[in-house]
N, C-alpha and C positions, 0 to 999 in steps of 0.2 A: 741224222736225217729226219725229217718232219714228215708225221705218218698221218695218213688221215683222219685218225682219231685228235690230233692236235690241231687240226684246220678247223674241225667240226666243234671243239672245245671254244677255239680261240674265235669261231662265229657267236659264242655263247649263246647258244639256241635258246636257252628262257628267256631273253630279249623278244623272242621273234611273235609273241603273243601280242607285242606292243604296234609291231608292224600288221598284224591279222585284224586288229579290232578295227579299229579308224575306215579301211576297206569294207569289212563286213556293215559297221554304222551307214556309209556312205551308200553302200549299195541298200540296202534296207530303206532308207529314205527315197531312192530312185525309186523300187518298186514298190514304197508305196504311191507315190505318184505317177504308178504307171511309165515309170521310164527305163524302166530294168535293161539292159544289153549288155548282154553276160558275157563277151568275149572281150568286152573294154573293162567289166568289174574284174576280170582274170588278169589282165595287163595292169590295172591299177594295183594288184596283188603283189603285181612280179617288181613292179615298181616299187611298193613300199618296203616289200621284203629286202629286195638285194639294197637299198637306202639301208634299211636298217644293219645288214648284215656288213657293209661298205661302212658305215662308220666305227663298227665293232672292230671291224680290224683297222684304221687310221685312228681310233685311238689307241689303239693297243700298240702301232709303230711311233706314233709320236709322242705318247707316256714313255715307250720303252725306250726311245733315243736320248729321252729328257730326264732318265734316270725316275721318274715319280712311279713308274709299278716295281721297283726295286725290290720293298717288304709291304706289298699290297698284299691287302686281305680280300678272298671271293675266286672267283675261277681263275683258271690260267691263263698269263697271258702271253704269249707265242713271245716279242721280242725279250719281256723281261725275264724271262725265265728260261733264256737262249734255245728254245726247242724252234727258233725260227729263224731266218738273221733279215735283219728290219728291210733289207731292200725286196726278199720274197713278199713278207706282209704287206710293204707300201704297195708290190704290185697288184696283191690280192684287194687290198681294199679298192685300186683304181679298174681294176677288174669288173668289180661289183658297181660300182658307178656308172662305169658302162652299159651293163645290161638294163641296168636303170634307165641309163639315158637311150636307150634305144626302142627299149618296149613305151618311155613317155616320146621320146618322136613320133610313133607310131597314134597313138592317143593324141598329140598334139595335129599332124597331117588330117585325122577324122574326125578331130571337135572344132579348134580354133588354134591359129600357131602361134597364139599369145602366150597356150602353155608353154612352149617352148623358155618363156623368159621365167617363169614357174620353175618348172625344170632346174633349169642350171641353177636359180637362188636356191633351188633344194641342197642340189650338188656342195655348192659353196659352202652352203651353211653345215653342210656333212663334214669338211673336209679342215675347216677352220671351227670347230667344236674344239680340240685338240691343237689342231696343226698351223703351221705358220708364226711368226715371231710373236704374235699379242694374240694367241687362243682365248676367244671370249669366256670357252669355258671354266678355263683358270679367273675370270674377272667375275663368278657369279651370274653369269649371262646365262645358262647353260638350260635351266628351267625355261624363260624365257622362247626360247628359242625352239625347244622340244613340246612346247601347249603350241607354236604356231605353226609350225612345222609337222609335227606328228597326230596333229590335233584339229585343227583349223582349216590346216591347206590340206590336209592328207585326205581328209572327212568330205571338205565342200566341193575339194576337187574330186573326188569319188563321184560324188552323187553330182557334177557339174560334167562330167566327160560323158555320162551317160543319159542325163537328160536335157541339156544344153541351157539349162534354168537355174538363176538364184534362187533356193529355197531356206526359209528361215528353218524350218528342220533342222535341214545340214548344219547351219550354224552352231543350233543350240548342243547339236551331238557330237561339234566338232570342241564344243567347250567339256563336254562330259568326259570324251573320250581323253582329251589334251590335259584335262586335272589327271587323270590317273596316268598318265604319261608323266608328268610333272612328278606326281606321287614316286614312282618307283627311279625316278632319277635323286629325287631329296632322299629315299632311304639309301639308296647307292653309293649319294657323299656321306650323308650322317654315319655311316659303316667307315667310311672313312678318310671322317674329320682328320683323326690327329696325324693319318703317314700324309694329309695332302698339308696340314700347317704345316710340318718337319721338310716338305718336299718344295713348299713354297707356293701351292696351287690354291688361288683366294676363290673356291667356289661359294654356292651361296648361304650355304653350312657353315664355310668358315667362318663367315662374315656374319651371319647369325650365332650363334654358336647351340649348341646340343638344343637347349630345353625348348627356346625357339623353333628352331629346325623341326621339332618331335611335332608341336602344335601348328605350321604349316603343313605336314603332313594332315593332320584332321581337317585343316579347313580345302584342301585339296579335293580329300573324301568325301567332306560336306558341299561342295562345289557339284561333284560328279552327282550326287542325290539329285541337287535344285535342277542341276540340269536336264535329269529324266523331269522335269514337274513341267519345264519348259519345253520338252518336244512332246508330252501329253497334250499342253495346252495348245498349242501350236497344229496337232493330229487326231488323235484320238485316245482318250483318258484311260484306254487299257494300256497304255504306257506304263502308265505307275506302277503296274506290277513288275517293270523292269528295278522296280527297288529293293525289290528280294538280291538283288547283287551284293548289297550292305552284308547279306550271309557268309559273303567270301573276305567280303572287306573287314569284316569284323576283328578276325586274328590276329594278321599283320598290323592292324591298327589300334589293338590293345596291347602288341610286344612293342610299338614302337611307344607312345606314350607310357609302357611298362617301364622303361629305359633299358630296353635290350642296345647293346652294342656290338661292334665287330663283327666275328663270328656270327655271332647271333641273331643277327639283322642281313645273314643272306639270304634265308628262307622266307623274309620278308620279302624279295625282290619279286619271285618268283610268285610267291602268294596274291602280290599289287597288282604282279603283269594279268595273272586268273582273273583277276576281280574288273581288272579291265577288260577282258576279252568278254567274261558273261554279261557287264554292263549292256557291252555293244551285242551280243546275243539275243538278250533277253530284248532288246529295244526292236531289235528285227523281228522277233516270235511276237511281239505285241502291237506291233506297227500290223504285223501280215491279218491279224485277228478280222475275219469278218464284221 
């Protein structure tokens, strides 16, 4: 029987940093432009959150049907490791897209009901990561898809539901935050290259192979830097001191350029997801600067 200590694993909560930054970013931009409405930044919250939480478990049912977490390296995963049986997980993860989809209705009925088509391309693109007969994630898409998605749209739409304005900010923090999204998905596969070649899964790691893959990581890192240089220029130049994040980033990105593998690169995950979240922190504390 599936206890709730395996639901709570199989959400892999050290993801959920990656779901917290991109809101926090977006909201930061709203207020500083005076558009702050704190019961829509809470919803864009519940939104990213159960998104992120919702794919965590439909990858984990559609890895686990397709045989590929079989002899996966990193946390548990409910069907491969039969602590689940894949039809409770598929309905957890459709669970989660729900609440998703309810709390962005809600957001979309008060802003504009174009998010709405917003929305469901989130959905989609949650559900076919993994799922469906041509998972893009298996084609290398997988980065891709996680800078515009957890990065771009998650960010502009943040700071777009609550001030009803195109702002270059958003943008430029939607690129900041979207590299370190990207970051902790490439250390994810480079962890594990070799069970996804053996399993048949061509993400963008395979197709790169290690030393590559190591050196996307840094220009990722270097990416989320220029990007604090761009919402200073764009706000105000106490921004920069959102570059003290490099402090977090530093570790993870001298294990992976180290040639840590496997094991050794799941501390990494965890360390990316940190460095993402004070990015977008420290961008808010210096945006708010008198």
């Amino acid at each position: 029987m599936t206890t709730t200590a395996d639901w709570v694993a199989g959400a892999r909560p050290r993801t959920l940093p990656a779901a917290v930054a991109p809101v926090l970013a977006g909201t930061g931009v709203a207020t500083y432009a005076d558009g702050l409405v704190w019961w829509k930044a809470l919803l864009a919250l519940v939104v990213s959150l159960a998104l992120q939480v919702g794919v965590n478990y439909a990858n984990d049912y559609s890895d686990g049907i397709r045989g590929t977490d079989d002899a996966r390296v990193g946390p548990m995963r409910l069907v491969g490791s039969r602590a689940a049986t894949p039809g409770a997980v598929r309905a957890a993860a459709f669970a989660c897209f729900g609440v998703a989809a309810l709390a962005g209705l809600v957001l979309a009925v008060t802003t504009a009901w174009w998010l709405v088509a917003v929305g469901a391309a989130c959905i989609v693109a949650a559900w076919f990561y993994t799922g469906g007969s041509r998972p893009y994630g298996y084609q290398g898409l997988g980065e891709v898809m996680v800078f515009v998605f957890f990065g771009l749209v998650a960010v502009v739409g943040t700071t777009y539901v609550q001030t009803q304005e195109w702002l270059w900010p958003a943008l430029y923090a939607g690129v900041g935050v979207g590299s370190l999204a990207c970051a902790i998905l490439v250390a994810n596969n480079l962890r594990d290259v070799h069970t996804d070649v053996e399993s048949g899964k061509r993400t963008l790691a395979v197709r790169l192979g290690e030393q590559r893959t190591r050196y996307l990581y840094l220009l990722l890192v270097l990416a989320a830097a220029f990007a604090v240089v761009a919402v200073a220029a764009s706000t105000t130049w106490w921004v920069l001191g959102a570059l003290a994040f490099l402090v977090i980033a530093t570790p993870p990105l001298r294990a992976v350029l180290g040639g840590a593998s496997g094991p050794g690169l799941v501390p990494v995950l965890a360390q990316t997801g940190l460095a993402q979240l004070w990015w977008s922190a420290l961008v808010v504390v210096f945006l708010l600067v008198p």
